[in-house]
C-alpha positions in Angstrom: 121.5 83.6 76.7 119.2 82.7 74.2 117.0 80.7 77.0 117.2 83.9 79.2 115.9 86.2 75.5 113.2 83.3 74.9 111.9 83.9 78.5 112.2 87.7 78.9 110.0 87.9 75.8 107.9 85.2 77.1 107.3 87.3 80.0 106.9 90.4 78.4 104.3 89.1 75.9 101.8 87.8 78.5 102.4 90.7 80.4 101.5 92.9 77.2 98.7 91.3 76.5 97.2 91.0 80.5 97.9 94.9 80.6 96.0 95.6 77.4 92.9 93.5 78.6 93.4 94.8 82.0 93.3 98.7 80.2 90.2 98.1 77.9 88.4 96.8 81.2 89.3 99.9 83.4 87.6 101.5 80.5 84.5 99.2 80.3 84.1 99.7 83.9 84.5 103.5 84.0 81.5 103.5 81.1 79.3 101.2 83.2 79.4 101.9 86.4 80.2 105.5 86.3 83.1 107.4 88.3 81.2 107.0 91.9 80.9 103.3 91.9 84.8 103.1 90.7 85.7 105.3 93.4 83.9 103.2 96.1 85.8 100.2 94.8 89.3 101.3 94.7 89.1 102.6 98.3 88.6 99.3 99.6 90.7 97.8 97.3 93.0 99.6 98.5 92.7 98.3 102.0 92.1 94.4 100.3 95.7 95.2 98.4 97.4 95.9 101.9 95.8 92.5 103.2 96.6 90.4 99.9 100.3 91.8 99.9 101.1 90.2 103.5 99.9 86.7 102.3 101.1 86.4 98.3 104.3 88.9 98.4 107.2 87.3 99.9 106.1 83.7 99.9 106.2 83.3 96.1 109.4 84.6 95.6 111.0 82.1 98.5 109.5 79.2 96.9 110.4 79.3 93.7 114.0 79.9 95.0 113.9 76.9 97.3 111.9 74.8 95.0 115.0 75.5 92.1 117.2 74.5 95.0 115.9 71.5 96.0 114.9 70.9 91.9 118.9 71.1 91.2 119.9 68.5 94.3 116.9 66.2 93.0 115.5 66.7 96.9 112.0 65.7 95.4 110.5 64.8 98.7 111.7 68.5 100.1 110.5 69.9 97.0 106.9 68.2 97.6 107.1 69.6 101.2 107.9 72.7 100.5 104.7 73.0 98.9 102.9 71.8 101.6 104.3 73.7 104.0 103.6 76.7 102.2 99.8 76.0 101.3 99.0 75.2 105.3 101.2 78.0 106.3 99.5 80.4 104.0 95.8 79.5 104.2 96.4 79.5 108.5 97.7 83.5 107.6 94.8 84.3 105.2 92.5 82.5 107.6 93.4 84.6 110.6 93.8 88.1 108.5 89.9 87.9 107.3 88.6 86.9 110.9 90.8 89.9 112.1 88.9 92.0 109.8 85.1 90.3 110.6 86.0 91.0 113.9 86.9 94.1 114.1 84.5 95.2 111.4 83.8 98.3 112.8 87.4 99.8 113.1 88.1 98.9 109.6 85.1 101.2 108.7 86.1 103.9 110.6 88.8 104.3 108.0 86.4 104.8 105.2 85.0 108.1 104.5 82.2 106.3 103.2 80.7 103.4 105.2 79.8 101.3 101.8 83.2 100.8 101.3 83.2 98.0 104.4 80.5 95.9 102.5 83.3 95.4 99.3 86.1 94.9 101.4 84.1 92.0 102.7 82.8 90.7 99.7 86.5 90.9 98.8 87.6 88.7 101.9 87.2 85.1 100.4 89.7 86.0 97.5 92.6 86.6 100.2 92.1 82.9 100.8 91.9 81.8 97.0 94.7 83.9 96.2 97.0 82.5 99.0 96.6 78.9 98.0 97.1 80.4 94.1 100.7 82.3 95.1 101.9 78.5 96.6 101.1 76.8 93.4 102.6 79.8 91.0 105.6 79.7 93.0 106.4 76.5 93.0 105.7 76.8 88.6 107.5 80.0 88.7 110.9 77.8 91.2 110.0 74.2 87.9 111.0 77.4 85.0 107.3 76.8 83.8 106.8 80.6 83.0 104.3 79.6 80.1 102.1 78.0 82.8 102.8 80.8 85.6 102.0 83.4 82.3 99.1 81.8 81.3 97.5 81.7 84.7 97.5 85.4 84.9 96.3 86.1 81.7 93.5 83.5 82.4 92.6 85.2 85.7 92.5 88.4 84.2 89.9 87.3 81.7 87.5 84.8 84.1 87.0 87.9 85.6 86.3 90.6 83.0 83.8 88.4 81.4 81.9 87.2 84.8 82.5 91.3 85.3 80.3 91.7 82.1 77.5 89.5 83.2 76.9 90.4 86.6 77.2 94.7 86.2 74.5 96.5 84.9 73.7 100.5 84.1 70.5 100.2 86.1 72.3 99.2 89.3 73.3 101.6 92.5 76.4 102.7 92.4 77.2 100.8 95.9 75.7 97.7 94.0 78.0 98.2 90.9 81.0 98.1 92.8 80.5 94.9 95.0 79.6 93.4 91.9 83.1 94.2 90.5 84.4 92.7 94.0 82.2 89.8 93.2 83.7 89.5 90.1 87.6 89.9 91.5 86.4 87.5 94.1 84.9 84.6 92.0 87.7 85.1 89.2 90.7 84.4 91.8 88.6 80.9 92.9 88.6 80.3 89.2 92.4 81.0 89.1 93.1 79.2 91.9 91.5 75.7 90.4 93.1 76.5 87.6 96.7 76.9 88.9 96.2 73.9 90.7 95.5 71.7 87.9 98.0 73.1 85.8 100.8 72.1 89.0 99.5 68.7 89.4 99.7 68.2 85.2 102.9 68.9 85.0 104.1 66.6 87.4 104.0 68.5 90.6 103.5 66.8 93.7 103.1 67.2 97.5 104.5 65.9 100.3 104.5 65.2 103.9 105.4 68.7 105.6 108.7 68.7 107.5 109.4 71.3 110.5 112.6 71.9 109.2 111.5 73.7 105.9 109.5 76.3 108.0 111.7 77.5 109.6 113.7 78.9 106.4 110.4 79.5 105.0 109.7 82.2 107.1 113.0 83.3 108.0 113.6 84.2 104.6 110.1 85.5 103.4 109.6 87.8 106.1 111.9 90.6 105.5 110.9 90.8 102.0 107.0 90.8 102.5 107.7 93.6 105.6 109.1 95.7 103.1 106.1 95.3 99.9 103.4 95.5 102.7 105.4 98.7 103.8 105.4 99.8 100.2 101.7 98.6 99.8 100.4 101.1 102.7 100.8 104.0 101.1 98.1 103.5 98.5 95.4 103.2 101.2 97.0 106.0 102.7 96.3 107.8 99.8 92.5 106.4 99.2 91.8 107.8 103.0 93.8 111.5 102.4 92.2 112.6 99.2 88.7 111.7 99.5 88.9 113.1 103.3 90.6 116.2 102.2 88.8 117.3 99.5 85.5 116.6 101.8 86.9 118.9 104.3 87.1 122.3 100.9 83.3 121.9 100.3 82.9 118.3 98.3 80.5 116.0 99.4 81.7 112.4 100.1 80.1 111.1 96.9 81.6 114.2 94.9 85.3 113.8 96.2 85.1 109.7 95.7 83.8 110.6 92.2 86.7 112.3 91.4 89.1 110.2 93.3 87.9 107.6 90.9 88.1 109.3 87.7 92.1 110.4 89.2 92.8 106.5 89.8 90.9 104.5 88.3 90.4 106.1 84.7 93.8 108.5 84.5 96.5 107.1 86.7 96.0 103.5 83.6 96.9 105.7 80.7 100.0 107.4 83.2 101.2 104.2 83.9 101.6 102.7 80.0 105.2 103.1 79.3 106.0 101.9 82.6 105.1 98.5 80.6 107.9 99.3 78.2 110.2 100.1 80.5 108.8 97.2 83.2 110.3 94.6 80.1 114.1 96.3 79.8 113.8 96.1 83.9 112.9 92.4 83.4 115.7 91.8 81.3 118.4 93.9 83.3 118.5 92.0 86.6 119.6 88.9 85.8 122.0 90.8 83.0 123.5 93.0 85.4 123.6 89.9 88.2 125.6 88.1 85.8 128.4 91.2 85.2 128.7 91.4 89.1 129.3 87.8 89.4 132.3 88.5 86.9 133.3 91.8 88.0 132.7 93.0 85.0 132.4 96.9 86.2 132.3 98.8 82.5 129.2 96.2 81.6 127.4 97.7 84.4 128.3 100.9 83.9 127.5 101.0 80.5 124.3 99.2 81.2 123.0 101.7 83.8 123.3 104.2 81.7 122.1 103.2 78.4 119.1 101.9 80.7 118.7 105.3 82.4 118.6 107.2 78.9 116.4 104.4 77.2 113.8 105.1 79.7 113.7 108.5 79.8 113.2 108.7 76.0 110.8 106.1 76.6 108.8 108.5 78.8 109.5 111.7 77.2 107.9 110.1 74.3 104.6 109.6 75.4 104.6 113.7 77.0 103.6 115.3 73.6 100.3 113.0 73.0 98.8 113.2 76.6 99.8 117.2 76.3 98.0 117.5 72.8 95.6 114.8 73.2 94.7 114.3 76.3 91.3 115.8 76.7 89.9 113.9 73.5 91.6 111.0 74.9 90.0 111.1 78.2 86.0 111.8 76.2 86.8 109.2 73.9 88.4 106.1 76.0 85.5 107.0 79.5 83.4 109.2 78.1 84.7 112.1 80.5 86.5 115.2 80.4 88.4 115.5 83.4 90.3 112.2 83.0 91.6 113.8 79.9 92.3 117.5 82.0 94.4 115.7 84.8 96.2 113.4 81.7 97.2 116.7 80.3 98.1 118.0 83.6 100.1 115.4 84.6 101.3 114.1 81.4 105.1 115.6 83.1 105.2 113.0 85.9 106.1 110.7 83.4 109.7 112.0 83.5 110.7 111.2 87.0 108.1 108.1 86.7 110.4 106.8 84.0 113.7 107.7 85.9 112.3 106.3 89.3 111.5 103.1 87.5 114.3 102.1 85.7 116.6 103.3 88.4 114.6 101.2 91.5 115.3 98.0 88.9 118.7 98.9 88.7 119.0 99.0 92.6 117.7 95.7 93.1 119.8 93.7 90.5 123.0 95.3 92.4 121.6 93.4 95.5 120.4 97.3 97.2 116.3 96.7 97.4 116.1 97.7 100.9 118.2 101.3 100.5 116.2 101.7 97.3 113.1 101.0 100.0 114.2 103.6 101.9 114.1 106.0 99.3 110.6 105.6 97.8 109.6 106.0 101.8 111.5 109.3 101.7 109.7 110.2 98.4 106.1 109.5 100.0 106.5 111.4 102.6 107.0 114.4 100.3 103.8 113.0 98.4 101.6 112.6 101.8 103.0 116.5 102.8 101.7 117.8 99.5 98.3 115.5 99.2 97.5 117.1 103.0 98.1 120.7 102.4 97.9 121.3 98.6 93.7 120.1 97.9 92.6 123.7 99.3 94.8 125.6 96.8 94.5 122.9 93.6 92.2 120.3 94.1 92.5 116.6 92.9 95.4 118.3 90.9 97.6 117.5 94.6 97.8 114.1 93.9 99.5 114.7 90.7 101.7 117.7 92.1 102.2 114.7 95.1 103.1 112.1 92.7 106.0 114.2 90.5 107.0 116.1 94.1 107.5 111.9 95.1 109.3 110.7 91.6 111.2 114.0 91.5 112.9 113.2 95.3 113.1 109.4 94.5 114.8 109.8 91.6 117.5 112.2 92.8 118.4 109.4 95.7 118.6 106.8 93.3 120.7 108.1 91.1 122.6 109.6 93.1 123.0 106.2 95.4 123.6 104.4 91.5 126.3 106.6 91.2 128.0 106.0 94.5 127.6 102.4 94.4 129.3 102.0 90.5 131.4 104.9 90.7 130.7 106.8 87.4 129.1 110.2 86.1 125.7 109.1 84.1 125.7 112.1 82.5 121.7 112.4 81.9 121.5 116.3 82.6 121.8 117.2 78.9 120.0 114.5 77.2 117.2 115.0 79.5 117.2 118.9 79.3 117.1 117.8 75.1 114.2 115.4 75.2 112.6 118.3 77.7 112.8 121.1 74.7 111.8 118.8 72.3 108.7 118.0 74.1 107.2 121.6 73.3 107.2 121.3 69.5 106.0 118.5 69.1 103.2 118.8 71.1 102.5 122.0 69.3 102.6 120.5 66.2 100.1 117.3 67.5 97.7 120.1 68.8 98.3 121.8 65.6 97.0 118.7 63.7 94.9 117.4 65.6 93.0 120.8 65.9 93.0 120.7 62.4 91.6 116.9 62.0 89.2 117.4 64.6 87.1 119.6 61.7 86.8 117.1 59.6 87.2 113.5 61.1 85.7 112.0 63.9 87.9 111.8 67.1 89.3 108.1 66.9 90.6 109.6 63.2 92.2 113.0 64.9 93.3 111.2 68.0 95.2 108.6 66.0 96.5 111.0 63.6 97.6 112.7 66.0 99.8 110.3 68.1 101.5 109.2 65.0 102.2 113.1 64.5 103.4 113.2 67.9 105.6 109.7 67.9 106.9 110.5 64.6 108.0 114.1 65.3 109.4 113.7 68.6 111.6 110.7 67.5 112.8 112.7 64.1 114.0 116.0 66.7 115.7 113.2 68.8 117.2 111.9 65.7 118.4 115.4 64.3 119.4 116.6 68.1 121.8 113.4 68.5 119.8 112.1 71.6 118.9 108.6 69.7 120.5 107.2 66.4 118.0 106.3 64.1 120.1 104.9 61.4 122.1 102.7 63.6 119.0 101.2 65.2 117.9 100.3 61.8 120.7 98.5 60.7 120.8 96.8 64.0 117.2 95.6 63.4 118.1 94.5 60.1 120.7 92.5 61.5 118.5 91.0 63.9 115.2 90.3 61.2 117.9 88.9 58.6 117.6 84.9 58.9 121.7 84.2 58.7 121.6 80.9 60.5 117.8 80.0 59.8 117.2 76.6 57.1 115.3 78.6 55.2 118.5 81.5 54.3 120.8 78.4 53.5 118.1 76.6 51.2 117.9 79.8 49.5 122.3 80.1 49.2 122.2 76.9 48.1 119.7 77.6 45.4 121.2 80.7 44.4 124.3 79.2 44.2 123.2 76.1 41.8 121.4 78.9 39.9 
């Protein structure tokens, strides 16, 4: 256990800390380039992202399986052509998907509602490749247990490229130009990463060897269903990049206005929506293999206990974050970008965190008890709701459709899951009444952030009221949670107590001892 804890927060740290470079780059780039160029980018990106799932989804996941396999039976010829395999197999794949593309050039623009999109899904092309050879190598780190190196490579990727990023954008540039630079920057980054990755494989002690037909075979067999179902999942965002721009073309925007604000919705809103999602992405990490381990002992009340302490820990996790992006989420938006309706749609969709939390946690929960593919089915059913409202909602709302989209889709998904949770470990979660709690407890303490922060705002400068006021907001929504009965504030403390307190540490016994003598 204490190898699994050292891991998870392993994990959790570099995932942290790529996240928070990841979020102060988002807001770099929304300064620089401006909301135009952002939305030209994450369109084809989009398209890129469908590509890139069908090459580095499944595959890693299958070789660090069969590379632990072959690891534990000391096969280290096998384990040597299993890498092999994998490199030719995948680079022949991302090979044939970017000629596909060259080739049929023209059909891939027709999908854009802007034609400059084409020019950055090419310049993105040559990182397909890169990235293919890269998911091989961090597979077969992630099958060794080397989760420092497989950590570390991410992290590294993430910032090769914001600082190649910084040298190669400019504020004098087209928009068009500013965002092929950015898919310059993606592009030269993942060559950077996969040199890297490569290296760090061959230093500690990997090796390759002479491929063997009969690890293909299972190679394939066994990556394919699971890379169907992520490129599956994957589609729906480009889906999504073609609907909105299109639709709000189609209620009076031009194409450069509705990409504008198609940017500004993704690319400078939907990063601050998705922060606890970190939070709860960590407990998610550490529940699969906890909750794998109870069903390999039958050990139902674990499970059940775990699913819903999970479920509630989530959704107070979420509800947590609703009072500042309520109270504070216009400032935030002119203070992080520089631009006021970031900070209108945070506000106005500050309550799809609530399902977002419950559809998270509850999707996690699914997979550790072996049901991915039903849990498949249901986000499928939930983005059909999403694509129904994103068609028929932008003439009556606006960009505000892809938020009403998004909670319609989390609100659906989450019902199924649960309800599928509850089937599957026969028990009553019983989250109704905490989360109609945490739900009337959201209103005051918004009211009491606005309050403040209203009130700061006359005197400080933004940063000042914006901080004041999310401490207002954390503080006072955690104290009516305490006083309501939905968390225990005094047993958490003495549980971190007992945690800080160095019983078994040198140092604690040096000091008994010396205490003692005294």
């Amino acid at each position: 256990m204490k190898s699994l804890f050292k891991t998870v927060a392993l994990i959790t740290f570099f995932s942290v800390l790529t996240r928070i470079c990841g979020f102060f780059f988002r807001i770099y780039l929304s300064r620089t380039i401006g909301a135009e160029s952002l939305g030209l980018y994450q369109v084809a990106f989009s398209i890129f992202m469908v590509l890139l799932t069908i090459v580095s989804s499944g595959l890693p996941l299958i070789i660090s399986r069969m590379t632990a396999k072959f690891r534990a039976k000391g096969e280290s010829k096998s384990e040597g052509s299993l890498v092999t395999v994998s490199l030719i197999f995948s680079v022949i794949l991302s090979v044939i998907l970017c000629l596909v593309v060259l080739l049929f050039k023209n059909v891939f623009a027709s999908l854009f509602t802007d034609s400059r999109c084409i020019g950055i899904l090419i310049v993105l092309l040559p990182s397909l490749v890169f990235s293919s050879v890269y998911s091989v190598f961090r597979g077969a780190l992630w099958g060794q247990n080397n989760y420092f190196a497989l950590c570390f490579s991410e992290l590294y990727e993430q910032i090769v490229r914001i600082f190649i990023c910084v040298i190669i954008i400019g504020g004098t540039l087209t928009a068009i130009e500013n965002a092929t630079s950015v898919a310059w920057s993606l592009t030269i980054a993942c060559l950077m990463s996969m040199i890297f990755v490569i290296l760090l494989f061959f230093f500690f002690g990997g090796k390759m060897s002479k491929p063997s037909k009969d690890i293909f075979k299972p190679l394939v067999k066994q990556s394919t269903p699971i890379t169907g179902i992520r490129v599956a999942g994957s589609l729906i965002q480009p889906i999504i990049a073609l609907i909105i721009p299109a639709r709000l073309s189609a209620i009076g925007y031009t194409a450069s206005q509705a990409l504008s604000i198609y940017g500004v919705a993704v690319g400078m809103t939907m990063p601050l929506l998705f922060v606890p999602t970190t939070i709860i992405g960590s407990l998610s990490t550490a529940l699969i293999p906890d909750m794998s381990a109870a069903m390999a002992q039958n050990d139902n009340e674990h499970i059940k206990r775990r699913v819903r302490s999970s479920i509630i820990f989530s959704l107070f996790i979420s509800c947590l974050f609703v009072p500042a992006y309520l109270a504070l989420g216009e400032g935030a938006g002119l203070f992080l970008y520089d631009n006021a309706l970031s900070g209108t749609l945070l506000q106005a969709s500050a309550w799809v965190l609530i399902p977002l939390g419950i559809t998270n946690i509850t999707s996690a929960l699914l997979n550790s008890l072996g049901l991915e593919i039903k849990g498949f089915i249901n986000y499928f059913v939930g983005a059909i709701v999403m694509f129904i409202a994103i068609w028929f909602l932008p003439s009556l709302v606006g960009i505000n459709a892809l938020v009403w989209g998004m909670g319609a889709s989390f609100i659906v998904t989450a019902v199924l899951n649960s309800l599928m949770l509850k089937r599957k470990i026969k028990v009553h979660l019983n989250i109704l009444k905490p989360l109609a709690i945490m739900i009337l407890l959201i209103i005051p303490s918004a009211a009491l952030t606005s309050f403040i922060s209203s009130l700061c705002s006359h005197v400080f400068p933004l940063f000042v009221s914006l901080a004041i006021g999310g401490i207002v907001s954390v503080v006072s929504f955690v104290l009516l949670c305490n006083v309501f009965d939905v968390i225990n504030l005094h047993s958490f403390i003495i549980l971190a107590r007992e945690k800080i307190k160095p019983k078994n540490s040198k140092l604690f016994k040096i000091k008994k001892l010396f205490t003692k003598k005294r």
